[in-house]
N, C-alpha and C positions, 0 to 999 in steps of 0.2 A: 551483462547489461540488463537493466529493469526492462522489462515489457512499459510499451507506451499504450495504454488500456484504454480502448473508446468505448462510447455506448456501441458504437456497431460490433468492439472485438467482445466486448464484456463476456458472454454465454462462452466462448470459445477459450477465451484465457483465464476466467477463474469459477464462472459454472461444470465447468466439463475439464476444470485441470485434474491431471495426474498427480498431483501434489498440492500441498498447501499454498495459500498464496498472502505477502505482506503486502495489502494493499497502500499508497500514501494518495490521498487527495493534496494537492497542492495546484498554487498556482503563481507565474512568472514573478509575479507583484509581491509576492509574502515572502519577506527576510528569512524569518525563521524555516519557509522549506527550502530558502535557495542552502541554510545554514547544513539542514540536514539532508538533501539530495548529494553531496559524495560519500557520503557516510551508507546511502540506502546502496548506490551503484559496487562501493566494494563492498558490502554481504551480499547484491546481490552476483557476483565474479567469483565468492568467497564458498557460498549456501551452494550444497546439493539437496538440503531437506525440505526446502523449500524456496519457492518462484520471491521475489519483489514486481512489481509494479506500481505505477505512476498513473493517476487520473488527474487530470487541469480541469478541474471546476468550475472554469471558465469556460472551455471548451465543448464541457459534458453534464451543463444544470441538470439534465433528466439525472444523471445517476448521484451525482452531487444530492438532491430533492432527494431521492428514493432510499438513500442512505442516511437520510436531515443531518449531512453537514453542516455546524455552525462556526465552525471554526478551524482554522489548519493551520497548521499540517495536521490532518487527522489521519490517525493509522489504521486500519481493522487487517485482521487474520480470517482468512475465509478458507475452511476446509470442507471436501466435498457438497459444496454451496451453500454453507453454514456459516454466519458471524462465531466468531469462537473466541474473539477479543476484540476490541478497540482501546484507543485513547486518542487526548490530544496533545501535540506538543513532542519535540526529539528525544532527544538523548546520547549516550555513549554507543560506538558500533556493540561493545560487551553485552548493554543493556539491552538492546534490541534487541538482539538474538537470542537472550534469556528470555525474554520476554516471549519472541513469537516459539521459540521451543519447547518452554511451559506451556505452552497452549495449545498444539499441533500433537 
């Protein structure tokens, strides 16, 4: 199951993870992440090499601001508390995990 990442877990769940972490910014209201949130939960049931989680931009403007989301579903890769990719926008479960494993 994705971690549900707030500004109060943020430092705990992806500053100070033991692994890498695919972050997605989404929020209730945007198609396009309701389209790609099963796709994020089975790689993240699937992934031992790395964590997913979930930020609601609505929920959490400070970290939405601190990251200038413009637009989502935004993904970043954050290893030992490093951007180490982003994009905007889904994909195939194939692709994503290409994606964040080229990077990680």
């Amino acid at each position: 199951m994705a971690l549900n990442i707030t500004e109060s877990s943020f430092d705990k769940d992806v500053m100070n993870s033991d692994k890498p972490v695919l972050i997605d910014f989404w929020a209730p209201w945007c198609g396009p992440c309701r389209n790609i949130a099963p796709i994020l939960e089975e790689i993240s049931s699937e992934e031992d090499d790395f964590y997913v989680g979930k930020i609601n931009v609505d929920e959490n403007q400070q970290l939405a601001m601190q990251f200038r989301i413009q637009s989502i579903p935004a993904l970043m890769v954050m290893k030992n508390g490093e951007i180490v990719a982003s994009r905007v926008g889904g994909g195939s479960k194939q692709d994503l995990v290409s994606w964040v494993k080229s990077n990680i």
